[in-house]
ZATOR-984871 format. One record per residue: y negated, x, z negated of N, C-alpha, C in turn. Coordinates in steps of 0.05 Angstrom, whole numbers, padded with zeros to 5 digits. Each point is the difference from the previous one (the first is absolute). Layout:
# ZATOR-984871
+---------+--------+--------+----------+---------+--------+---------+--------+--------+
! n.north ! n.east !   n.up ! ca.north ! ca.east !  ca.up ! c.north ! c.east !   c.up !
+---------+--------+--------+----------+---------+--------+---------+--------+--------+
!       Y !      X !      Z !        Y !       X !      Z !       Y !      X !      Z !
...
+---------+--------+--------+----------+---------+--------+---------+--------+--------+
# end
This chain:
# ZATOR-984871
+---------+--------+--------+----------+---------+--------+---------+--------+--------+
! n.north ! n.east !   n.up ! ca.north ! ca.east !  ca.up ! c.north ! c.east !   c.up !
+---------+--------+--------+----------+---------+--------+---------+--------+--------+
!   00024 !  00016 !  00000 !   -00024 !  -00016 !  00000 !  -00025 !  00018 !  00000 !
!  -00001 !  00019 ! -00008 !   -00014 !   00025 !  00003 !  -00012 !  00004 !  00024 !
!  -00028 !  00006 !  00007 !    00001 !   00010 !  00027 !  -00024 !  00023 ! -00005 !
!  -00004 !  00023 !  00030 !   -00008 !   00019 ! -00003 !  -00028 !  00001 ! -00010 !
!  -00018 ! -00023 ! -00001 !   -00022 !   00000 ! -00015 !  -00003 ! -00005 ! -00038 !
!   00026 ! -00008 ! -00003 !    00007 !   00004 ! -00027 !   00010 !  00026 ! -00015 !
!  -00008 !  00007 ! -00028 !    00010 !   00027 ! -00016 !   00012 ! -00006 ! -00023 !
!   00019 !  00008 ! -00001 !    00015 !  -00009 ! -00027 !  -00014 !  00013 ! -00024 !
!  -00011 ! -00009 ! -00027 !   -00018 !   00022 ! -00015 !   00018 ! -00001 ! -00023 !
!   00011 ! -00026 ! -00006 !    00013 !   00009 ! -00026 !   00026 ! -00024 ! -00003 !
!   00021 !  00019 ! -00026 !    00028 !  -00013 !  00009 !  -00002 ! -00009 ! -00030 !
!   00014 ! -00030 ! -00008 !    00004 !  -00006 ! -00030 !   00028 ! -00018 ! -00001 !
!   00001 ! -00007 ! -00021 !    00019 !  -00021 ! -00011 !  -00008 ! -00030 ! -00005 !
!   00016 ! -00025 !  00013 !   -00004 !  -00022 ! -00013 !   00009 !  00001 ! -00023 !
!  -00015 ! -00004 ! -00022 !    00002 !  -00001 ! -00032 !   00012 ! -00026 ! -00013 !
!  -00023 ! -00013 !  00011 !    00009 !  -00033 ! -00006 !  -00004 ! -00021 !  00020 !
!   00021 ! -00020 ! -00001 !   -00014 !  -00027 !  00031 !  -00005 ! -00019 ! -00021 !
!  -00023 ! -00022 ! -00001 !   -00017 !  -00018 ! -00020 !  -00005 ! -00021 !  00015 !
!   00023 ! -00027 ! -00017 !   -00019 !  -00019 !  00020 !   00010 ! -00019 ! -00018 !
!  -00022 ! -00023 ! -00009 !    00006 !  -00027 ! -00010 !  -00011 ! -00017 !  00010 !
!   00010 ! -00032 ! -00002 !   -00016 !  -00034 !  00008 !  -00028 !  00005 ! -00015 !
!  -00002 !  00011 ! -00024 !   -00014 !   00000 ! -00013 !  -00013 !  00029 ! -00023 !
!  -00024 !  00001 !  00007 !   -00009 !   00023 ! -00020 !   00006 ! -00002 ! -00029 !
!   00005 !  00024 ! -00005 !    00006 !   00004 ! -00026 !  -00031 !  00009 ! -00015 !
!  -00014 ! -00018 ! -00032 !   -00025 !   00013 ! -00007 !  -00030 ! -00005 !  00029 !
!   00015 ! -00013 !  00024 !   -00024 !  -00008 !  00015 !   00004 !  00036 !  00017 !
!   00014 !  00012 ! -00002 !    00003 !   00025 !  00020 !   00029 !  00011 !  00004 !
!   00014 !  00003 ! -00010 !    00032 !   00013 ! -00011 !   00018 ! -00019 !  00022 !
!   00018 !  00021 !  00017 !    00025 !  -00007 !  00005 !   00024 !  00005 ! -00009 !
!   00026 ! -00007 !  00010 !    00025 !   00005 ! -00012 !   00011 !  00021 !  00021 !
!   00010 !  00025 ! -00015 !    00011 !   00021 !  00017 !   00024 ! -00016 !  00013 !
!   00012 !  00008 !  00021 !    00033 !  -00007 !  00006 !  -00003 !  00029 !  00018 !
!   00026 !  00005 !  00006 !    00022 !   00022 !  00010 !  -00006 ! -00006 !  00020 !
!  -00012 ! -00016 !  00024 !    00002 !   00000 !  00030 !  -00021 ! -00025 ! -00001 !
!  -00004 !  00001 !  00033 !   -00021 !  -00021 !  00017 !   00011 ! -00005 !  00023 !
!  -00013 ! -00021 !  00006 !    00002 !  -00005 !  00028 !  -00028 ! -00007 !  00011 !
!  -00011 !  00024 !  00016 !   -00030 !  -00003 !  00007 !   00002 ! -00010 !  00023 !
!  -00023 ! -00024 !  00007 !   -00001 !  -00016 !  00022 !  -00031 !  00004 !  00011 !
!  -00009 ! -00007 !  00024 !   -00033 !  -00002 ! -00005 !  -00006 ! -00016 ! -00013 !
!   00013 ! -00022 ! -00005 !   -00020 !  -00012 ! -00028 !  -00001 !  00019 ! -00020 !
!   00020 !  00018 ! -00006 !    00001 !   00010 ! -00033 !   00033 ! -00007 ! -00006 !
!   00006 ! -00001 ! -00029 !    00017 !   00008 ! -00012 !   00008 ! -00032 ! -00002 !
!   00017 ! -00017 !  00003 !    00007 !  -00030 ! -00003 !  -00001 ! -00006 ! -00029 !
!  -00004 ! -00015 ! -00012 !   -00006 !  -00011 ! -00028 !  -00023 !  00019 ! -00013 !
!  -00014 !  00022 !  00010 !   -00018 !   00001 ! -00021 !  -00025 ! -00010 !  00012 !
!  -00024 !  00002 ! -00020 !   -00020 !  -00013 !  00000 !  -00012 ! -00001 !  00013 !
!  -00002 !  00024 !  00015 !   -00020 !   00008 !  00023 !   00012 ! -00008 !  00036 !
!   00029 ! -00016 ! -00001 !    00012 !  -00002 !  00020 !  -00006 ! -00026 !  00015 !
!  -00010 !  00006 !  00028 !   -00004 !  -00026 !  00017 !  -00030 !  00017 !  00017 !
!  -00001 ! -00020 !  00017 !   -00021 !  -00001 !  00019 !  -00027 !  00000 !  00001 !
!  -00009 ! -00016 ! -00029 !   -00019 !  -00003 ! -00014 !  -00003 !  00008 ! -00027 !
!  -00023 !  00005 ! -00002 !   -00004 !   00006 ! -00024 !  -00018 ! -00016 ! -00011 !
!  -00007 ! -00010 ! -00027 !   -00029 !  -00006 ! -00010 !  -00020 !  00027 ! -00016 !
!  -00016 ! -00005 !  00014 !   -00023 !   00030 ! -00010 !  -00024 ! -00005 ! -00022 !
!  -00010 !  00017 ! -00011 !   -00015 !  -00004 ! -00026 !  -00020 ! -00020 !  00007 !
!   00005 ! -00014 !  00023 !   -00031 !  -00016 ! -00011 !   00022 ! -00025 !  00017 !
!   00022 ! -00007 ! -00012 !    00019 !  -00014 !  00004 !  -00003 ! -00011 !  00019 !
!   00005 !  00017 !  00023 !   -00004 !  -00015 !  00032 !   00035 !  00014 !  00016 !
!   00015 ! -00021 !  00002 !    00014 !   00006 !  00023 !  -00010 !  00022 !  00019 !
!   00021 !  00031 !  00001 !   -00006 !   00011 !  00022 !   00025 !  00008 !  00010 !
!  -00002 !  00020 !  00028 !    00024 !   00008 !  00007 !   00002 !  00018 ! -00020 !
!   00039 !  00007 ! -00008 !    00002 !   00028 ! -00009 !   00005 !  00019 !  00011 !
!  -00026 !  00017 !  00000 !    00007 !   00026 !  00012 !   00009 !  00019 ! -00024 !
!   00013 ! -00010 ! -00032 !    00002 !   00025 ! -00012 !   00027 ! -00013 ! -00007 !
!   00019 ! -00002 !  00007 !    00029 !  -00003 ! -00008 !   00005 !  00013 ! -00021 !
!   00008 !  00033 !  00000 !    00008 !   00016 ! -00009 !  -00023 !  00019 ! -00011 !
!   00009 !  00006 ! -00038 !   -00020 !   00018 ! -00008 !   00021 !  00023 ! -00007 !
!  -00015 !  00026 !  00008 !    00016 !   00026 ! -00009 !  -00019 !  00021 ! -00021 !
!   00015 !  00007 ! -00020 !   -00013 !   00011 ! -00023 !   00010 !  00027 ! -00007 !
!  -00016 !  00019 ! -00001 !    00016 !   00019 ! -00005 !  -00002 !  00009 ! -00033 !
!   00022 !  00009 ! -00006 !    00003 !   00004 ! -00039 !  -00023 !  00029 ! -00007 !
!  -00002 !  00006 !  00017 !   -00016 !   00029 ! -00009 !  -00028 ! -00017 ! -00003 !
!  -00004 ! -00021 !  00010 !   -00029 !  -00010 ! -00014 !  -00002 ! -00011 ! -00027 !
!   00024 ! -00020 !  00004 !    00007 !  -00010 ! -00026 !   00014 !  00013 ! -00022 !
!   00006 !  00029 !  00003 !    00001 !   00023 ! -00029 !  -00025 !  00011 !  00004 !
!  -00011 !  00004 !  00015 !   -00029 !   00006 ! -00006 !  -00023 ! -00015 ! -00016 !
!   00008 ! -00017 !  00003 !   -00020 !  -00018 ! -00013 !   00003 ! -00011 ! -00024 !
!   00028 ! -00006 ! -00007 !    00012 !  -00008 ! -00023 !  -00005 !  00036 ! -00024 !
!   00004 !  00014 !  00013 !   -00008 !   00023 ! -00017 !  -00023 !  00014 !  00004 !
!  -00020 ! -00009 !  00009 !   -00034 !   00001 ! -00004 !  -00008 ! -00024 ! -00019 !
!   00015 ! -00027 !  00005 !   -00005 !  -00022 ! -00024 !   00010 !  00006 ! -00029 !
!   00020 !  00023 ! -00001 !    00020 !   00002 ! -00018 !   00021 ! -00020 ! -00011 !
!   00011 ! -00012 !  00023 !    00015 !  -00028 !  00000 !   00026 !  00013 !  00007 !
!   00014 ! -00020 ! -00013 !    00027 !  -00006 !  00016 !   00005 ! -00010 !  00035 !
!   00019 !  00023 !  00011 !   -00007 !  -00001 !  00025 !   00016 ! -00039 !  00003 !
!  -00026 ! -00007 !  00024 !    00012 !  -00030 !  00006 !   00034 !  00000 !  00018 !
!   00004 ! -00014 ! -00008 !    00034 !  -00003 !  00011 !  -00001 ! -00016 !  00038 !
!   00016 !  00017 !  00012 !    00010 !  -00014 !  00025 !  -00009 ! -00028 !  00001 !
!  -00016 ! -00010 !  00019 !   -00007 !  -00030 !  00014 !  -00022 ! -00003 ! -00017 !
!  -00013 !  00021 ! -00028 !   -00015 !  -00014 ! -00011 !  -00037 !  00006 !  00009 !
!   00012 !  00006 !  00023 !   -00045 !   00001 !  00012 !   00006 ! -00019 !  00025 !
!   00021 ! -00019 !  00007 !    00010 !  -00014 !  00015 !   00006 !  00008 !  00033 !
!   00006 !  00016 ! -00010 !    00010 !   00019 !  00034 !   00030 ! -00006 !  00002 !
!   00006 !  00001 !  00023 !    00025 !  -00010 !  00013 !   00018 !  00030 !  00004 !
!  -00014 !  00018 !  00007 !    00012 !   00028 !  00005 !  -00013 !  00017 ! -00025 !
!   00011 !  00014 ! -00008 !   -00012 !   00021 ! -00029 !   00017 !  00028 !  00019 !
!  -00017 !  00015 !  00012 !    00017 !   00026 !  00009 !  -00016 !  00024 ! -00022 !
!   00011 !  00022 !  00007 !    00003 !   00033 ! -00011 !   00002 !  00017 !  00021 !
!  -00018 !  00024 ! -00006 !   -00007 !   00008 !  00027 !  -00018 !  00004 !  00019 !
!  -00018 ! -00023 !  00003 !   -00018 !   00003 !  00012 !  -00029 ! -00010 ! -00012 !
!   00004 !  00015 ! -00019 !   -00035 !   00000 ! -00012 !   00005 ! -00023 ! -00008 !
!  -00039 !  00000 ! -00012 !   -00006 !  -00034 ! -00008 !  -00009 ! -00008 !  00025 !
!   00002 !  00004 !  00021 !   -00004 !  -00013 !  00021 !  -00024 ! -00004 !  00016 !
!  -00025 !  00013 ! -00014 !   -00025 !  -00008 !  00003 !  -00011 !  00013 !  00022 !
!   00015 !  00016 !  00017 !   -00003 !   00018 !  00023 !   00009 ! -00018 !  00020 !
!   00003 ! -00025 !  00001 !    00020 !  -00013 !  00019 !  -00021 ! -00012 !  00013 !
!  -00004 ! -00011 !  00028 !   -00017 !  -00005 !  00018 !   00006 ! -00024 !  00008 !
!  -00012 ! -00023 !  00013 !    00014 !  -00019 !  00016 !   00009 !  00009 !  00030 !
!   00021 ! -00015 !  00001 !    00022 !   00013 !  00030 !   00016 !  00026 ! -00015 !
!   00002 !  00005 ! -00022 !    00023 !   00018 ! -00010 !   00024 ! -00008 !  00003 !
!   00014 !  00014 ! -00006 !    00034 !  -00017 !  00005 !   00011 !  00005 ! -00030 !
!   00014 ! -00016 ! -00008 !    00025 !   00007 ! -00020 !   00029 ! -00012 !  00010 !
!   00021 !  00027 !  00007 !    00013 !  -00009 !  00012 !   00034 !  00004 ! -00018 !
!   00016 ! -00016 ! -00004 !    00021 !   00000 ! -00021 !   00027 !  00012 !  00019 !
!   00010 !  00023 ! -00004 !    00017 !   00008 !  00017 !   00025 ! -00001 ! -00021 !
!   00024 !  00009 !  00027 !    00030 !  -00005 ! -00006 !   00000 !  00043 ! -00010 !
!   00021 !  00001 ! -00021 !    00001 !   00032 !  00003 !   00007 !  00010 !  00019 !
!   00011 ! -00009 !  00026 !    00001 !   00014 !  00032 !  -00036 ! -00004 !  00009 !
!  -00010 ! -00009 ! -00018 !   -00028 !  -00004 !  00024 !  -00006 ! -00028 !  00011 !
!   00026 ! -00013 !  00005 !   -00007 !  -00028 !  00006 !  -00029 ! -00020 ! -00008 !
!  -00028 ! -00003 !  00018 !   -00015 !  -00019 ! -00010 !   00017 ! -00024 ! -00009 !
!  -00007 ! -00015 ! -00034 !    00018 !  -00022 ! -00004 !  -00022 ! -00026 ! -00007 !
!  -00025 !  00014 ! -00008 !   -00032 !  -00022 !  00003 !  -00021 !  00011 !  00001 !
!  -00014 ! -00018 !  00012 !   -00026 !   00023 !  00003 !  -00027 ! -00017 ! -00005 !
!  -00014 !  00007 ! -00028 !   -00020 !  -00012 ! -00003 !  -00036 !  00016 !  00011 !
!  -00011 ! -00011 !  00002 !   -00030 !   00002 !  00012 !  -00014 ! -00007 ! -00020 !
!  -00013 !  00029 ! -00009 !   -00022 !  -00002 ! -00012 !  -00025 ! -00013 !  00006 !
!  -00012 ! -00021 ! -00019 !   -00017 !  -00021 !  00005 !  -00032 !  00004 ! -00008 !
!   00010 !  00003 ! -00027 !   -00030 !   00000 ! -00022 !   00013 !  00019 ! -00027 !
!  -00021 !  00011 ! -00015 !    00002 !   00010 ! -00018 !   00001 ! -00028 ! -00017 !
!   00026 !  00002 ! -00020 !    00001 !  -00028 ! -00027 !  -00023 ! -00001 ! -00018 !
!  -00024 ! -00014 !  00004 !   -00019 !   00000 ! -00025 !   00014 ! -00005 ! -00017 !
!  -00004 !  00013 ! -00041 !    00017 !  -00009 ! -00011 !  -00023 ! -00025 ! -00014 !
!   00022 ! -00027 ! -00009 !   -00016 !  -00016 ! -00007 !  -00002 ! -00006 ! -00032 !
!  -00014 ! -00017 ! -00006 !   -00009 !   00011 ! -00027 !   00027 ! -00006 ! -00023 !
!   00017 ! -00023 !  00014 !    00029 !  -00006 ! -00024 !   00016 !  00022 ! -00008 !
!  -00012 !  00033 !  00008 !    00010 !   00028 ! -00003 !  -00006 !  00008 ! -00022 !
!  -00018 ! -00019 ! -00008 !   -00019 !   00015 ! -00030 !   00020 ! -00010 ! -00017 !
!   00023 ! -00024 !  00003 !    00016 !  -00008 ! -00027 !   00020 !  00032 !  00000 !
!   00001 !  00018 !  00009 !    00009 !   00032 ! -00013 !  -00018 !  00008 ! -00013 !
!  -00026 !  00004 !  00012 !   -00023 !   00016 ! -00016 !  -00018 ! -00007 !  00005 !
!  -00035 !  00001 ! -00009 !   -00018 !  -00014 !  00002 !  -00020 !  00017 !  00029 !
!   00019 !  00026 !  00009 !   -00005 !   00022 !  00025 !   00010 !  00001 !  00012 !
!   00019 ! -00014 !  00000 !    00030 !  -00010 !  00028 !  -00015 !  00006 !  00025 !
!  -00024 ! -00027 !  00002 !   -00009 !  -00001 !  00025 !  -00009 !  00027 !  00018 !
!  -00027 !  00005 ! -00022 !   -00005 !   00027 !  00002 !   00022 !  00025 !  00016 !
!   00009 ! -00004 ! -00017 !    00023 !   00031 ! -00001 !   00017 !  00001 !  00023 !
!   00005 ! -00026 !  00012 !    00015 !  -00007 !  00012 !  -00017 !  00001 !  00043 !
!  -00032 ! -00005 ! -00008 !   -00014 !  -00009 !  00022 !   00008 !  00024 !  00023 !
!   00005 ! -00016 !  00029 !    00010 !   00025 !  00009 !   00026 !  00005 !  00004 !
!   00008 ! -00002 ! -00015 !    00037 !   00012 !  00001 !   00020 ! -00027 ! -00016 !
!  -00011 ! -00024 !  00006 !    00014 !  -00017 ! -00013 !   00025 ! -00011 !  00029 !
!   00010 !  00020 !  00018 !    00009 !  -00004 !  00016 !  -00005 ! -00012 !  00026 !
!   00022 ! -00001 !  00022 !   -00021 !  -00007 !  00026 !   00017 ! -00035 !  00002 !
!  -00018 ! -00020 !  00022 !    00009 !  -00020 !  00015 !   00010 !  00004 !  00019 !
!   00024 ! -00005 !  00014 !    00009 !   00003 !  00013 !   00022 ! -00019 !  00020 !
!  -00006 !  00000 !  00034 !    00015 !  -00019 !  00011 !   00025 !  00014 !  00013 !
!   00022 ! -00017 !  00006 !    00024 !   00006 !  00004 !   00000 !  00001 !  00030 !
!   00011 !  00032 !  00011 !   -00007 !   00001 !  00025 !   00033 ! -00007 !  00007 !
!   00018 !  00010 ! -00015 !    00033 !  -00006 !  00003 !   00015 ! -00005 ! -00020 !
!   00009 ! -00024 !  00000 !    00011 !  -00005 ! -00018 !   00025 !  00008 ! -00007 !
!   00019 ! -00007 ! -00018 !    00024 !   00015 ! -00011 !   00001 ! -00007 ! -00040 !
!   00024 !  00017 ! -00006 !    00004 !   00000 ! -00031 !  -00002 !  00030 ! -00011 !
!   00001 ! -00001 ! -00014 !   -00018 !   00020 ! -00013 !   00018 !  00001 ! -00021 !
!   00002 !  00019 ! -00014 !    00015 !   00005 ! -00032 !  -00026 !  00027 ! -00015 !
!   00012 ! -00005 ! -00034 !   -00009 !   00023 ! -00013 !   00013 !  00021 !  00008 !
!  -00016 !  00021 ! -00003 !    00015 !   00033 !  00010 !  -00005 !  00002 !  00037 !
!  -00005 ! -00027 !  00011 !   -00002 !   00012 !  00026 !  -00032 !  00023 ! -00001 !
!   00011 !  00019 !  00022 !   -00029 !   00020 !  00007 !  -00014 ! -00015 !  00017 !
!  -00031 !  00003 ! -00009 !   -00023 !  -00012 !  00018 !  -00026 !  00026 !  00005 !
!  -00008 ! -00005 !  00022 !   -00009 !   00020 !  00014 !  -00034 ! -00014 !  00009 !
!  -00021 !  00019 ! -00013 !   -00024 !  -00005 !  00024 !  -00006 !  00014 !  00016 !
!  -00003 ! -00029 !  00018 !   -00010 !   00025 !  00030 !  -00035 ! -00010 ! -00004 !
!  -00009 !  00010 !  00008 !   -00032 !   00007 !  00000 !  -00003 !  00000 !  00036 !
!  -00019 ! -00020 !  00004 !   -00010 !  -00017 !  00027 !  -00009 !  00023 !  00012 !
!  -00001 !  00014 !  00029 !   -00020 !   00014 !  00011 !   00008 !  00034 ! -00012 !
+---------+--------+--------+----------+---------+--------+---------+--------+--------+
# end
C-alpha cells in the first residue's frame, strides 16, 4: 500500500484495541484482544457509523472513525502530573500503540499502516487531525488537558480495512 512518495519513519506495537456502545466516565473504552476495522470504525463502539453528532450537536459526516494514541504521551504526562499512568481505552482511543512517539509530528495524509510479520499491508489508516484533548480528561488531573494538548493522539480514516490484533506491528509512513 506504500508507494514511492511515501517514507516509512517509525515502527511500533499495537498495545491495546478500545472500543465500547458506550463511554466509560464520559471518555474511557474497553480494551479487547482484536478489531475489526471498517470505514465506519470499529462496529459497536461509540464512535462507529457514518455520522457523527459534533459539539454544537449537529449531525455531521464522520470523517474521524478511528482514534490512535500513542503511550509515550500518556507516560509522559501522567508522570509530569505525578499520576498513575491512565489504563488502555482510558483517553478513549481505539488503537493505544508503542513506538512511535506521542505522535505530534504526524501531518494530515500520513499513513498508519498495520502489517503482517512477512510485511503483509493488513489496514491502513489516514491521518486526519491532531485529537484536541477535551476537557472530560481533567477527571485524571486538573492538567490532563494541558499536558495532553497536542499529543492527545491523531483522527483518523480507514483507507483499508481488515482485523487487527494486540502485538500486531504498525508502521508510519510520512506523506511526500
Amino acid at each position: 500500500m506504500s508507494t514511492a512518495t511515501e517514507t516509512s519513519v517509525r515502527t511500533g506495537t499495537v498495545l491495546a484495541l478500545c472500543y465500547s456502545p458506550e463511554l466509560i466516565n464520559g471518555v474511557g473504552k474497553v480494551p479487547h484482544n482484536s478489531a475489526q476495522v471498517t470505514k465506519l470504525g470499529i462496529p459497536t463502539d461509540r464512535h462507529y457509523g457514518e455520522t457523527r453528532v459534533n459539539s454544537r450537536h449537529q449531525t455531521v459526516p464522520n470523517n474521524r472513525p478511528i482514534t490512535v494514541v500513542g503511550v509515550e504521551a500518556v507516560r509522559d504526562a501522567c508522570a509530569k502530573l505525578g499520576i498513575e499512568e491512565i489504563p488502555p481505552g482510558g483517553l478513549g482511543e481505539n488503537f493505544l500503540v508503542e513506538g512511535l512517539g506521542d505522535l505530534s509530528d504526524v501531518q494530515p495524509g500520513d499513513r498508519l499502516e498495520v502489517v503482517t510479520p512477512d510485511g503483509e499491508v493488513k489496514i491502513v489508516l489516514d491521518a486526519w487531525l491532531q485529537n484536541p484533548p477535551c476537557v472530560n480528561l481533567s477527571i485524571y488531573h486538573k492538567q490532563m488537558v494541558k499536558e495532553l494538548f497536542g499529543k492527545r493522539g491523531l483522527l483518523c480514516t480507514v483507507a483499508k480495512e481488515g482485523m487487527v490484533s494486540v502485538g500486531d506491528k504498525i508502521e508510519l509512513h510520512r506523506k511526500g
